[in-house]
Structures are given as C-alpha cells and as structure tokens.
VEXDOVEX-573341 format. One record per residue (C-alpha): x, y, z. Coordinates in Angstrom, 1 decimal, decimal comma. Each point is the difference from the previous one (the first is absolute). Layout:
BEGIN
<node east="X" north="Y" up="Z"/>
...
This chain:
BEGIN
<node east="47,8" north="-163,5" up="-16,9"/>
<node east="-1,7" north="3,3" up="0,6"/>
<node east="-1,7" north="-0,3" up="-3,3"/>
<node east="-1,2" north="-3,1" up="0,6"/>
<node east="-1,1" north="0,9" up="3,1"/>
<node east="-1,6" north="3,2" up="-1,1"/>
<node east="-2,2" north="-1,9" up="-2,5"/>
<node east="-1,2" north="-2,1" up="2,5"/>
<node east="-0,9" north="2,6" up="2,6"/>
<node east="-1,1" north="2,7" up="-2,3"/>
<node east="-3,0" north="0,2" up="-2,5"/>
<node east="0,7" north="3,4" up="-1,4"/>
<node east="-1,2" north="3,7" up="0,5"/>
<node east="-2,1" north="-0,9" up="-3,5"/>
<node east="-2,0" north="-3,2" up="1,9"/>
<node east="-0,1" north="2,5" up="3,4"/>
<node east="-2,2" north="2,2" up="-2,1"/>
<node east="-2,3" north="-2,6" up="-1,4"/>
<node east="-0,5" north="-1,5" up="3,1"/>
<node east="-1,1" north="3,0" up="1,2"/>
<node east="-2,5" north="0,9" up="-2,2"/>
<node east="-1,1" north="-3,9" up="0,2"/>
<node east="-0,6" north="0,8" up="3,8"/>
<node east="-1,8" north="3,5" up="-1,0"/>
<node east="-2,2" north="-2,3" up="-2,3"/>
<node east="-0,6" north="-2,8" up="2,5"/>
<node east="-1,3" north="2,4" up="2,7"/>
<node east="-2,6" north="1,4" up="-2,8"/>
<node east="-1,3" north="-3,5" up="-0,9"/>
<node east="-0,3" north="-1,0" up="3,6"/>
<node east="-1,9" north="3,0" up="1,2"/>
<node east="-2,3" north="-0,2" up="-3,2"/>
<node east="-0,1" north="-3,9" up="0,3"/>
<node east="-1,6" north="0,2" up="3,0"/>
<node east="-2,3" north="3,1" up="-0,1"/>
<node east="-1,6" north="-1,1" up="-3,2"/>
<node east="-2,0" north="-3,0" up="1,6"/>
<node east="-0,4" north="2,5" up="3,0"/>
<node east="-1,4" north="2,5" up="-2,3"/>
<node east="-2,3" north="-2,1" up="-1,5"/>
<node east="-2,0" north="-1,7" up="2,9"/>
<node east="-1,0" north="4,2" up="0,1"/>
<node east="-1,5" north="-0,8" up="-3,6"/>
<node east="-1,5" north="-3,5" up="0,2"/>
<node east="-0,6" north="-2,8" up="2,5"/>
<node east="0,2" north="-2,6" up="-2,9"/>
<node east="2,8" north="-2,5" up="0,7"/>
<node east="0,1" north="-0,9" up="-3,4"/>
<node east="0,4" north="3,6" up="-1,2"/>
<node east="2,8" north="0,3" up="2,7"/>
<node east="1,5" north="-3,5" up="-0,7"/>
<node east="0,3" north="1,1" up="-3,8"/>
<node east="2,4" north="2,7" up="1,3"/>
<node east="2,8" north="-2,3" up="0,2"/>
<node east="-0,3" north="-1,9" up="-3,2"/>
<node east="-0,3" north="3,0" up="-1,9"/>
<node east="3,2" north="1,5" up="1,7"/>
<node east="2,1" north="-3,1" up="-1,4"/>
<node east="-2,7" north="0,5" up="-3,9"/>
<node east="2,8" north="2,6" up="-1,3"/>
<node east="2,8" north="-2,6" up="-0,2"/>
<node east="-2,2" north="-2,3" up="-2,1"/>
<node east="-0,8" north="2,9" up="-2,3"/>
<node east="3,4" north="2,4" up="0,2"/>
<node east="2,6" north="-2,2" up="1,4"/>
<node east="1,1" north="-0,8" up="-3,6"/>
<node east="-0,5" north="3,3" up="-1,5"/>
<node east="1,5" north="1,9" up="2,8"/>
<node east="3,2" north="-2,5" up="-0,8"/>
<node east="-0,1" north="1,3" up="-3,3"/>
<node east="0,3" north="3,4" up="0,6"/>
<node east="2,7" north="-0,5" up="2,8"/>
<node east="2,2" north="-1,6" up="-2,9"/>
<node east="-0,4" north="3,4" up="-2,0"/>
<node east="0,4" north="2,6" up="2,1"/>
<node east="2,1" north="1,6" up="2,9"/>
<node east="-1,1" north="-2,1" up="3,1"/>
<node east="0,7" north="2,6" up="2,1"/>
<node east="-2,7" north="2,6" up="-1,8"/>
<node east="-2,2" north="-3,1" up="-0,2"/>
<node east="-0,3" north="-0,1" up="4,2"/>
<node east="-0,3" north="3,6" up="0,2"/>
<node east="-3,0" north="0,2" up="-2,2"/>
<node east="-1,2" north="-3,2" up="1,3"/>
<node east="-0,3" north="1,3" up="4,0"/>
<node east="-1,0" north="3,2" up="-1,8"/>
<node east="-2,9" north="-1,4" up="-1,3"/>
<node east="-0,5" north="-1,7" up="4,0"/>
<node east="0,3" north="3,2" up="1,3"/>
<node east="-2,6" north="1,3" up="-2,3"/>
<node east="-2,7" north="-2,7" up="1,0"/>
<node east="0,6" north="0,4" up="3,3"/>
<node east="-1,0" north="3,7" up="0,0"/>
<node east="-2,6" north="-0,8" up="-2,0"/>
<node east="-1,7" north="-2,8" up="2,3"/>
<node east="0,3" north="2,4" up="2,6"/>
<node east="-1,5" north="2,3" up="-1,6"/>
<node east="-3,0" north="-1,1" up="-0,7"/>
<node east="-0,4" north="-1,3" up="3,7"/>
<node east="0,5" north="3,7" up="0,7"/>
<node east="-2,9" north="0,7" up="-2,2"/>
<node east="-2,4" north="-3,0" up="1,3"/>
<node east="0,5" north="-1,5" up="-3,9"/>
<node east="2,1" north="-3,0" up="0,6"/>
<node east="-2,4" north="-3,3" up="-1,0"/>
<node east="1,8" north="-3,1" up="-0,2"/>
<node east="0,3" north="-0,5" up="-3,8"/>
<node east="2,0" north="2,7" up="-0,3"/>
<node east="1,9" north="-1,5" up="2,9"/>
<node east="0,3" north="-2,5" up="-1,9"/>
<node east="1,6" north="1,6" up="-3,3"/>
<node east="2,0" north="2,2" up="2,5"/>
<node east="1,8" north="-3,4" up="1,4"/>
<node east="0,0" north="-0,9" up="-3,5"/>
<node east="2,0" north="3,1" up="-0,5"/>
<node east="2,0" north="-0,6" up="2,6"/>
<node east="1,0" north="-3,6" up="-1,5"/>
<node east="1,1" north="1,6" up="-2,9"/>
<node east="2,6" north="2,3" up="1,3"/>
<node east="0,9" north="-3,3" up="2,6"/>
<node east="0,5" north="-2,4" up="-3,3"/>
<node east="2,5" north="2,9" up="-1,4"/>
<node east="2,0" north="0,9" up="3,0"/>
<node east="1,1" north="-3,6" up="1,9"/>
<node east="0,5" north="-1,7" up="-3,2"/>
<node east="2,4" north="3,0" up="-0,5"/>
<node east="0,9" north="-0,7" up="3,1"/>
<node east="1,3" north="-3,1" up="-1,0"/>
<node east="1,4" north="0,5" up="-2,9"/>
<node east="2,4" north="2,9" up="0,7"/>
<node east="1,5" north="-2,0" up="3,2"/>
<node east="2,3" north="-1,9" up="-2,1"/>
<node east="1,6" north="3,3" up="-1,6"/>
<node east="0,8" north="1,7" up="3,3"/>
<node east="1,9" north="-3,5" up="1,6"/>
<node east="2,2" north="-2,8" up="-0,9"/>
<node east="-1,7" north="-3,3" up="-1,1"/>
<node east="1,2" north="-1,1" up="3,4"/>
<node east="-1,6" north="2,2" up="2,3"/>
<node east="-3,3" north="-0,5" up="-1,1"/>
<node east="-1,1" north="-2,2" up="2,2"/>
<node east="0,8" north="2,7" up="2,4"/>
<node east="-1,4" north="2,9" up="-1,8"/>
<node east="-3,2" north="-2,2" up="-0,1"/>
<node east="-0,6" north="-0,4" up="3,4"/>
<node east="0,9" north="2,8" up="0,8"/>
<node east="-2,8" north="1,1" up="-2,2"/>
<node east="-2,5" north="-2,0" up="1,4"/>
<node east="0,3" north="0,4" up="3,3"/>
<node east="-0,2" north="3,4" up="0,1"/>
<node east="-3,2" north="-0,8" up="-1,7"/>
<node east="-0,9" north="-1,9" up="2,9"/>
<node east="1,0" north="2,1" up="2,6"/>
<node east="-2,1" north="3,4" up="-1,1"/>
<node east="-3,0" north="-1,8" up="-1,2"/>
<node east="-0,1" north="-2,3" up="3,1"/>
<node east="1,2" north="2,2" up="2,6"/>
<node east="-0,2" north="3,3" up="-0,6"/>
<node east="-2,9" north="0,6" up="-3,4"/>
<node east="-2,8" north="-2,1" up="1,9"/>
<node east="-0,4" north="1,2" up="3,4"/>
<node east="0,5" north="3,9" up="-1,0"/>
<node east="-2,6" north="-0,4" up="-2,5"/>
<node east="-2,6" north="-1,4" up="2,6"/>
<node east="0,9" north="3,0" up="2,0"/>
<node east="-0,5" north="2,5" up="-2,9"/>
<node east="-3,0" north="-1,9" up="-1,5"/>
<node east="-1,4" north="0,7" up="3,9"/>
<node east="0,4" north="3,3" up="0,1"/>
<node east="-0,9" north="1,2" up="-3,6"/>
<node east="-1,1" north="-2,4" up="-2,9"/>
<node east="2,1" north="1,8" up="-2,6"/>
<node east="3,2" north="0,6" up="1,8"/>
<node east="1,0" north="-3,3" up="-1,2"/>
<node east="0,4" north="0,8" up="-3,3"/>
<node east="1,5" north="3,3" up="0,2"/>
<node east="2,8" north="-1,9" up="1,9"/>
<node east="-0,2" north="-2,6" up="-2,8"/>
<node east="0,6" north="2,8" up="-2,4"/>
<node east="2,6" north="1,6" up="1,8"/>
<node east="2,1" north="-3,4" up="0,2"/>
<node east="-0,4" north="-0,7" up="-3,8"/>
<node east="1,1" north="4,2" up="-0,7"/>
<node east="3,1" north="-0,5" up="2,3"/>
<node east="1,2" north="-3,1" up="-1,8"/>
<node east="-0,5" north="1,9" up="-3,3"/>
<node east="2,9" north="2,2" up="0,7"/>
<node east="2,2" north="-3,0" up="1,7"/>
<node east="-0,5" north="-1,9" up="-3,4"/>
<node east="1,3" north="3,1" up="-1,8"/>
<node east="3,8" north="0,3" up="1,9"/>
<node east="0,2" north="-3,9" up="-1,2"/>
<node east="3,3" north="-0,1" up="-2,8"/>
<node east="-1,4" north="0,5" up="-3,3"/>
<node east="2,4" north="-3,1" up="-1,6"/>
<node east="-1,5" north="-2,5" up="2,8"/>
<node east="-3,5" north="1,3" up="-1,7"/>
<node east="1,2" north="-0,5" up="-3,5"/>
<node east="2,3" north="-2,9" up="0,3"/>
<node east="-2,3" north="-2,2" up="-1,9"/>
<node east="0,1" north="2,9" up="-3,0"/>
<node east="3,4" north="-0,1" up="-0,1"/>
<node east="2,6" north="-2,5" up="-2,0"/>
<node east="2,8" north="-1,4" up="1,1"/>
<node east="2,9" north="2,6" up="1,0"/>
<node east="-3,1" north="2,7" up="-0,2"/>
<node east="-0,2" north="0,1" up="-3,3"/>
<node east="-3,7" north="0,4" up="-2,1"/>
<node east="-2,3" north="-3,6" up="1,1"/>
<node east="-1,0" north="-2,6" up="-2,3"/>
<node east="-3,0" north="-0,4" up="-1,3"/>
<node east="-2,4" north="-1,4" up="2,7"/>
<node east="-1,4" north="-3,6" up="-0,2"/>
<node east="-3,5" north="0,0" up="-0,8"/>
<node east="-2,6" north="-1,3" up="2,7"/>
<node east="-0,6" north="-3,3" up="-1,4"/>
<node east="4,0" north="-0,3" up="0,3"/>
<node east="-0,4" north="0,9" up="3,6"/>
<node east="-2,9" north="-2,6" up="0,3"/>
<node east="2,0" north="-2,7" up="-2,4"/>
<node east="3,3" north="0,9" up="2,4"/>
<node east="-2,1" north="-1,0" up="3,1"/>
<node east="-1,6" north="-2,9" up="-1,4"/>
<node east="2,9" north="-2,0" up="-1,5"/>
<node east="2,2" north="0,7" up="3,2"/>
<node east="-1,4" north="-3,2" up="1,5"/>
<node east="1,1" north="1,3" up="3,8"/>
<node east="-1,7" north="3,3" up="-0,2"/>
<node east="-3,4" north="-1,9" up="-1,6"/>
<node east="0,0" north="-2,5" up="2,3"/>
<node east="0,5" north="2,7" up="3,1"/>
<node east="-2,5" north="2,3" up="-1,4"/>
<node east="-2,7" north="-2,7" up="0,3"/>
<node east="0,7" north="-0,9" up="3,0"/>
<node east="0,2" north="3,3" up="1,8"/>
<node east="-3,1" north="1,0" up="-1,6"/>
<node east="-2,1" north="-2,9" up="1,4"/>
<node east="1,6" north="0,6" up="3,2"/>
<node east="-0,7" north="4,0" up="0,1"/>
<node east="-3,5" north="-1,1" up="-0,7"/>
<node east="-0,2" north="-2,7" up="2,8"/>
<node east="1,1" north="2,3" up="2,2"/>
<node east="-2,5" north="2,9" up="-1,6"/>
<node east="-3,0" north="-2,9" up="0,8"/>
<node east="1,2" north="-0,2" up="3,6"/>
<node east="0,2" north="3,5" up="0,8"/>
<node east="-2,8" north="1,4" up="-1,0"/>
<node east="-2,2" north="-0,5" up="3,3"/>
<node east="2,8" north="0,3" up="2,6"/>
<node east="-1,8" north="3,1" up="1,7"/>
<node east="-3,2" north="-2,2" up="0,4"/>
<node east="2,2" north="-3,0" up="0,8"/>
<node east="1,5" north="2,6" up="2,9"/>
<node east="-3,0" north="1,4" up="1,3"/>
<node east="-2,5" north="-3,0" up="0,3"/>
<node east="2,3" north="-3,1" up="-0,4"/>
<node east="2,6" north="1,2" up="2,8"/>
<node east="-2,4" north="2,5" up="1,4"/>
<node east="2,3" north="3,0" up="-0,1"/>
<node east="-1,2" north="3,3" up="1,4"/>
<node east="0,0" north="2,8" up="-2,8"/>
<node east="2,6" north="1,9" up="1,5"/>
<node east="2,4" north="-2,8" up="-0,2"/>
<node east="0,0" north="-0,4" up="-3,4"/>
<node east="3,1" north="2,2" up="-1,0"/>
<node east="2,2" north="-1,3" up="2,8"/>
<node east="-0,5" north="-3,8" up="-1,1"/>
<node east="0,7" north="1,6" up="-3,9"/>
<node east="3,1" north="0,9" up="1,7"/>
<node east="1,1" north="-3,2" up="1,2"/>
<node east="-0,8" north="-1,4" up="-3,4"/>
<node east="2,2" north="2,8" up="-1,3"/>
<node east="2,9" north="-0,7" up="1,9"/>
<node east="0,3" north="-3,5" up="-1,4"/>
<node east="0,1" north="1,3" up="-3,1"/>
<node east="2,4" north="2,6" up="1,1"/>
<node east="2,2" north="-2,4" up="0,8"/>
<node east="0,3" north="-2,1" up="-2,4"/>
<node east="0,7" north="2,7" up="-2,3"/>
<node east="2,5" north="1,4" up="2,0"/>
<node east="1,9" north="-3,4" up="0,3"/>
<node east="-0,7" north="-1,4" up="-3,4"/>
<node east="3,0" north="1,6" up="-1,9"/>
<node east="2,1" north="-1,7" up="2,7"/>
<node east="-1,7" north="-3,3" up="-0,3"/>
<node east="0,9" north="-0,2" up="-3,8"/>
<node east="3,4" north="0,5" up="1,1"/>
<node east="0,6" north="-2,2" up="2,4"/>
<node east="-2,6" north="-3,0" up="-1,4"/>
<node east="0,0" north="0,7" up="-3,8"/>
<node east="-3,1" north="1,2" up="-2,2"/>
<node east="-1,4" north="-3,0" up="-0,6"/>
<node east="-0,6" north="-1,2" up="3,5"/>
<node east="-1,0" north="2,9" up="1,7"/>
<node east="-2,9" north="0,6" up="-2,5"/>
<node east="-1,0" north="-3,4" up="-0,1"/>
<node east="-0,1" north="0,0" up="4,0"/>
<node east="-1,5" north="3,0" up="-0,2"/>
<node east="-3,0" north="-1,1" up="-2,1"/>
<node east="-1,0" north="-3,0" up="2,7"/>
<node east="0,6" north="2,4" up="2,9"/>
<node east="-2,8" north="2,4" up="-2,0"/>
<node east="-2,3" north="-3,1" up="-0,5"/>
<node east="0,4" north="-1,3" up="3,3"/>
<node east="-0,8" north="3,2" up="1,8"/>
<node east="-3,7" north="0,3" up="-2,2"/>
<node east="-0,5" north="-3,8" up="1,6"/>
<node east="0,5" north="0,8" up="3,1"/>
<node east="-2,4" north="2,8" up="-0,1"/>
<node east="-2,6" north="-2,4" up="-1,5"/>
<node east="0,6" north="-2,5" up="2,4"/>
<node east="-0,7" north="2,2" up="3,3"/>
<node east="-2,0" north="2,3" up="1,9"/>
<node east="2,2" north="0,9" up="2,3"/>
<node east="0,5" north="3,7" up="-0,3"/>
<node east="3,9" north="0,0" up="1,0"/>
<node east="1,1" north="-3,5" up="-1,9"/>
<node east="-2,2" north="1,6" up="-3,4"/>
<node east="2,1" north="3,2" up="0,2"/>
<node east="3,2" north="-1,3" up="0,7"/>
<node east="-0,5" north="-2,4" up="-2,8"/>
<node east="-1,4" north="3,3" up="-2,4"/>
<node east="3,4" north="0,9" up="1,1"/>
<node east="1,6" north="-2,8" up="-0,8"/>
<node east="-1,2" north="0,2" up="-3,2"/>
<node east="0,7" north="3,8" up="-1,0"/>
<node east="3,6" north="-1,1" up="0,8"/>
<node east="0,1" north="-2,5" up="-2,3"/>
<node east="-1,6" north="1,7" up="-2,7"/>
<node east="2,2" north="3,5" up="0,5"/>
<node east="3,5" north="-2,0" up="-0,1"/>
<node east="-1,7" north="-1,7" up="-3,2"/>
<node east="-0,4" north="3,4" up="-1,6"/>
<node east="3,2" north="0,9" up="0,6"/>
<node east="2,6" north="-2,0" up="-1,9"/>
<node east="-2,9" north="-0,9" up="-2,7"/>
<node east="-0,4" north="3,9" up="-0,5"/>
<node east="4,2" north="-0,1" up="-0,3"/>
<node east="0,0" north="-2,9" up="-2,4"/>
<node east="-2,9" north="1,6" up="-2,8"/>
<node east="2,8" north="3,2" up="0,2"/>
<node east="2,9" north="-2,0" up="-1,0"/>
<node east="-1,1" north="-2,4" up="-2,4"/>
<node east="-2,4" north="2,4" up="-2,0"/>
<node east="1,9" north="3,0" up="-2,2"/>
<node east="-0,7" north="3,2" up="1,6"/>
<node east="-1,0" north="1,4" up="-3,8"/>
<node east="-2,9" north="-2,4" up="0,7"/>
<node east="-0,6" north="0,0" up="3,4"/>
<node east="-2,9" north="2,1" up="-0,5"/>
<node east="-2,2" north="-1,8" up="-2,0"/>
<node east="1,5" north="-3,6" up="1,7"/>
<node east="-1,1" north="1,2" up="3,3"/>
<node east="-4,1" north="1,3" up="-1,7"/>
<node east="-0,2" north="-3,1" up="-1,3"/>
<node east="1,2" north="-2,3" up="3,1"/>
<node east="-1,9" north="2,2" up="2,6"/>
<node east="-3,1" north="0,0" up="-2,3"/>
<node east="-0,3" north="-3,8" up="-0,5"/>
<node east="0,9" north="-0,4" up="4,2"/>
<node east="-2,2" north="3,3" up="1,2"/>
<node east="-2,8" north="-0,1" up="-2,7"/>
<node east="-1,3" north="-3,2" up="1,9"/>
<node east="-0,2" north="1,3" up="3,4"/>
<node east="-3,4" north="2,0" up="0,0"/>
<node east="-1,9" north="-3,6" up="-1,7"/>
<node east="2,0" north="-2,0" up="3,0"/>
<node east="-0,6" north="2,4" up="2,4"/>
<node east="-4,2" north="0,2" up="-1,1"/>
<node east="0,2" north="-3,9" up="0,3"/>
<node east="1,7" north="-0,3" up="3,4"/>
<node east="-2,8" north="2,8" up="1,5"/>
<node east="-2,7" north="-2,4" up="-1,5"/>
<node east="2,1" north="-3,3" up="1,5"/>
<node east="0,1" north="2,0" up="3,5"/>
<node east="-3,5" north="-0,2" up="0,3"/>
<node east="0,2" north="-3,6" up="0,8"/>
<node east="2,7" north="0,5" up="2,7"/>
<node east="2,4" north="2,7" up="-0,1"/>
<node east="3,0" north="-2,0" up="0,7"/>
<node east="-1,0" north="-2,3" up="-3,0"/>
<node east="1,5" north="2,4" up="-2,5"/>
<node east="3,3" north="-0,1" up="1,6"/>
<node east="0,3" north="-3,2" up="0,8"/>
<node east="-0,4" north="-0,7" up="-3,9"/>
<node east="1,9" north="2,7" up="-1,0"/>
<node east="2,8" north="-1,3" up="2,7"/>
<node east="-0,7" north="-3,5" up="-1,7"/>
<node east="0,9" north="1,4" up="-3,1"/>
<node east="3,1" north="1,5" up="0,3"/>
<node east="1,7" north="-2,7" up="1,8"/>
<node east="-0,8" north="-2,7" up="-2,5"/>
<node east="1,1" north="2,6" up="-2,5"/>
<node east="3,2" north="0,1" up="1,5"/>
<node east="0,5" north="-3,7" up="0,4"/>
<node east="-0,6" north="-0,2" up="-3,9"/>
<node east="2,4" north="2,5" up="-0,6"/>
<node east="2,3" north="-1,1" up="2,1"/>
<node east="2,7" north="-0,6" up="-2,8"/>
<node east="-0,6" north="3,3" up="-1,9"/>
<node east="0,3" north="1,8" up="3,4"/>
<node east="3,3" north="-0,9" up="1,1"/>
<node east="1,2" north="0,9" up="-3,3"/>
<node east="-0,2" north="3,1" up="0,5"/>
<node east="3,3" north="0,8" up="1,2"/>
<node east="1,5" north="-1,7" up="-3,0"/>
<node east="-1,9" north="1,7" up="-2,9"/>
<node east="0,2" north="3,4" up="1,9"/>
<node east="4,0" north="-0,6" up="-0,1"/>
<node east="0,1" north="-1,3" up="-3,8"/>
<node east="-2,2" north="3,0" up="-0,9"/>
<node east="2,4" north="2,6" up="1,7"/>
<node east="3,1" north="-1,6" up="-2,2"/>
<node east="-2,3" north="-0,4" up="-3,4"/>
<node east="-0,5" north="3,8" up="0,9"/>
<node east="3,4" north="0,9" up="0,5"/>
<node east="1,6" north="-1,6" up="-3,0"/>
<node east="-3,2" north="1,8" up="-2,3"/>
<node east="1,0" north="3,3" up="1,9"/>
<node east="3,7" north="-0,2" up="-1,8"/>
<node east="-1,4" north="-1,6" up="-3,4"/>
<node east="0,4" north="2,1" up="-3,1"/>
<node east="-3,7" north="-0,3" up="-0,8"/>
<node east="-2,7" north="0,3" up="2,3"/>
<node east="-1,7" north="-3,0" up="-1,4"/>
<node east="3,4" north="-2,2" up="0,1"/>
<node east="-1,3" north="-3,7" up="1,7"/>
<node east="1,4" north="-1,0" up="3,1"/>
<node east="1,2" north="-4,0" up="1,3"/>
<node east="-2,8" north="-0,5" up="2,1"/>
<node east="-2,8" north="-1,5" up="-1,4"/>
<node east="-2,6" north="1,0" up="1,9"/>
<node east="0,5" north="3,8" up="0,1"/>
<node east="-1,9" north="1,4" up="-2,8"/>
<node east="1,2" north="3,2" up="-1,8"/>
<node east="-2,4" north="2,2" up="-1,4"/>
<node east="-0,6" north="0,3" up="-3,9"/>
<node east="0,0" north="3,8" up="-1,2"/>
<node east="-2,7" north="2,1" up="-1,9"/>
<node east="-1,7" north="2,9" up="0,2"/>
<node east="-1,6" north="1,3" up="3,0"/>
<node east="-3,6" north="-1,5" up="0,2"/>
C-alpha cells in the first residue's frame, strides 16, 4: 500500500531536479521572449521587420528540430542541456553586449534569436525525452503537466512583467537576466542522475546498447504506425491553425477591444491562467475520463474558444473565450505529450520527437505570415478561421481521438512484454505497435 501510494504521490528527487532547471530555463525564455520585440522597436519602426521576429523564433525547429533529435539519441542528454543553455547564456551576453556598445542592428538580432533557437531545439526536446527515464510509464501524465505548467506559470506570471520592468529601466538588463537564468539551469541540469541521462545508451539489465536504428527506421517506424501518422497530421494542421490565429492578437487587443497599453500583461495573465489550469487538472482528467476523451474534448474546447474570439468584440467575452481556449489546448498537451513517451522507445525518442515537432513547428512561421496578412481584413477573421478549423478537425477525427486511451494502453503492454523479450527486436501481439528494425547509427 505504501508503495503504491508513494508512486502515485512522488515523482522522484531525479524529476525534482529537472523540473528545476526546466523552471530556470522557462524564466530565461520568457524574459528574452519579451525583450527581444522590445528591443527591437529601439532598431526599427518596420512592422514587418518586427512581425518577422516571431516566425523566425519558431525557423530553428524547421531547420534543427531533426538534427538536434539526432544528437539527443547519441549522446548524454544531460551534457546535451548543459551545453545547450550554455550556448543561451552565451548569446545573451553577447546581445547585450553589443547594446552596451551602441552595435546591436537587427540582423544580428536576428541570427542572435536564431542562436537562441538552436540551444531551445536541443534543451526541451531533451526535455522530453529524459522524462520517461526518471518516472514510471504511469506518472507521466503527471510529470507532464507538471512540466508544463510550470512553464506557464514563470513565463506568464512572473518572466513578462519583470522584463517590462527591467527593459524600463535599462535596455540591456534583460538579457543579463536572461543569461543568468539559462547559467543557473546549467548547473541544475548537471546534479540530474547520470543513468536517467544515458538510459537510452544502455541495454537491457545495463549492459552495452544495440546498435541504433537508422533515421529512415525512425521515419519508416512513425509512418507505418498508422495512429502515430494519422495524429501527427492532425496536430500539425492544428498547431498551424492556431499559429494563423495568433499572430495579430496584440493588434487584435489594442485596436479591436481598445485595451490601454498598460493592460496588456494583466489580460496575458488571464489568458495564462486558463492554460494554467488545464495543465494543472489535465493529469487528473485522464484519470478519471480516459485518454481518449479528454483529448478529444479538449481539441473542440481549443477550437471553440478561437470562435468565440472571432465572433466578438466584447473585450471581457473575447478574453474569457482566449481563456477558454488556452484551457483546452494546455489539457490537450498534456496527455498527447504522455502518450508520444510511452509508445515511442526511449533509444529513439530523440530523433521521433525532431522529426514530429519539425513537421508540426516547421509550419508555424508560413501560418503565422498568412494569418498577419488575413488580419488586415479584420483581425478577428483569422481566428475565427483558425477556430473554424480546429473544430471541424476534431469532428473528423472524432473516431481516432477517442482512441486514444486504448492504443496508449495496448502500447504500454506491447512495451512491457518487449522489455522481458530475449531480443530487443522480438515482435509483440499487437499489431499496431511497431518495433523498430536495427542498424547502424545514421
């Protein structure tokens, strides 16, 4: 009984670490998330120079999401975040820098975020990837909220308004901050156990790994397992309908609902506390509803919250639905972040996760270029078609959706029975979970 009850109510001193250099990292991003654009209305008065800032900070998972999978499948994880927010810190100091020295333009703010996107593509797909070594296959759910709403919680609450204070009183005080948070979650990442770090290095009992698939097994492994494929596209279109909605929400805040200035951060915390909360309840959704049913609810809740800000310009209804929606779309995140983790084999993870956040991130800065261009019409209009979009992609999907909870349990028992085969490539009795072929490392 205690056991039991121990695994339930405990994550581990291993996850307590991670989760603190997570929170170290998070504060980082959100202070240097929002004094970049800050810093560069001191450079140019070009809205489409400053608009470009946000596609280009999503450009690095298109061009290093997959490579950066690759590397996580080789190496330590844990060295891989510390020289990942290494790198962070060392952009950070130079940005500032160069405002110190009046030589900051914004093209090399631009490689600078660039930069930044590298060490970012490293670090949370590490993230990701080490969770499953440091809890049981059921606690993940946990461990991912857990995750993300700390996430929420510094960049929302805490990273936003102390970097409008520090961006008021010196222009480069942001980014020594920003620095400081990525240094201090350097040395967290260090005290994490080296065999949670290595795991996927390891064979079974310890012992010296197999040979690693090569990447086109990867690709083949997420391509023939018809769930995965199927749930792959159809997050992807939905990360970029809500990408093509987004993009003009300041604009949409500021003209459409006339909001003064100074009100902006407190309405990105109401926003933020939707999403808080529905990745603090999520884990206990799955629980008491199943998988499959929670996501797909979650889905239409996300859909229907873009509608209703399309649909109205009433300032309180359009933030209480933004709300609505960034509930939706957190509890989503949740058990569909838990589910990749147990189905995928953690020597893959890596590359799985490149290739799945490429293909769904690597489309946001074209949907989110579209939506600014959509906005000029009306800038509800791109989230009301965006809303559109992901409801009626839920309603297709309806079937696939409320699988969930069923494949997520077959994959956990295919995964079990492989863990006590004598060969790692022994085939399990459920047809749908793919093993992986072996090779050499690619």
């Amino acid at each position: 009984m205690t056991a039991a009850t121990t695994e339930k109510t405990r994550l581990g001193d291993g996850f307590g670490r991670l989760w603190s250099a997570a929170i170290a990292s998070n504060l980082a991003d959100g202070i240097g998330r929002t004094a970049v654009p800050l810093i560069a209305t001191t450079l140019t008065h070009d809205p489409a120079l400053i608009a470009g800032l946000t596609a280009v900070t999503f450009l690095p998972w298109l061009l290093f999401g997959i490579p950066a999978g690759m590397l996580l499948d080789r190496v330590d994880r844990r060295a891989a975040m510390a020289v990942a927010n290494a790198v962070r810190f060392a952009v950070a100091a130079v940005v500032a820098l160069l405002i110190a020295t009046d030589a900051l333009t914004i093209w090399s703010l631009y490689a600078c975020i660039l930069a930044f996107g590298l060490g970012e593509t490293v670090f949370d797909t590490a993230t990701t990837t080490v969770t499953p070594s440091m809890v049981t296959r059921g606690q993940l759910d946990r461990a991912n909220g857990r995750l993300q709403s700390a996430e929420i919680v510094v960049e929302n609450f805490i990273a936003t308004p102390i970097a409008g204070f520090l961006f008021a009183a010196a222009i480069a005080l942001p980014l020594w901050l920003t620095g400081a948070g990525f240094l201090i979650s350097v040395l967290l990442v260090l005290t994490i156990p080296v065999a949670a770090a290595r795991a996927h290095l390891l064979g079974e009992e310890g012992g010296e790994a197999a040979p690693r698939p090569r990447l086109g097994a990867v690709v083949r492994f997420l391509w023939d397992d018809r769930f995965l494929r199927k749930m792959i596209v159809l997050t992807s279109i939905t990360a970029s309908a809500l990408a093509f909605a987004q993009g003009s929400v300041v604009l949409l805040l500021l003209q459409t609902y006339a909001l003064p200035p100074s009100l902006v951060g407190v309405v990105t915390a109401v926003i933020g506390a939707g999403a808080l909360v529905g990745a603090l309840c999520a884990s206990g959704f799955v629980t008491r509803f199943g998988r499959g049913r929670v996501m797909y609810v979650a889905m239409l809740l996300g859909g229907l919250g873009l509608l209703g800000v399309g649909l109205t310009d009433n300032m309180v209804a359009g933030i209480l639905a933004y709300a609505l929606g960034a509930f939706g779309v957190a509890v989503w995140n949740v058990p569909w972040g838990a589910l990749r983790q147990a189905i995928v084999p953690g020597a893959i993870l890596g590359r799985a996760m490149g290739i799945v956040r490429t293909i769904g991130w690597g489309l946001t800065p074209i949907a989110t270029v579209l939506g600014g261009f959509v906005a000029r019409i009306d800038l509800r209009l791109p989230f009301l078609i965006g809303g559109v979009v992901v409801v009626v992609l839920a309603l297709i999907a309806t079937r696939l959706l409320l699988s969930a909870g069923r494949y997520g349990q077959a994959a956990e028992t295919a995964t079990a029975e492989t863990s006590t085969a004598e060969t790692s490539t022994a085939e399990t009795s459920t047809p749908e979970v793919q093993t992986i072929p072996e090779g050499t490392a690619s």
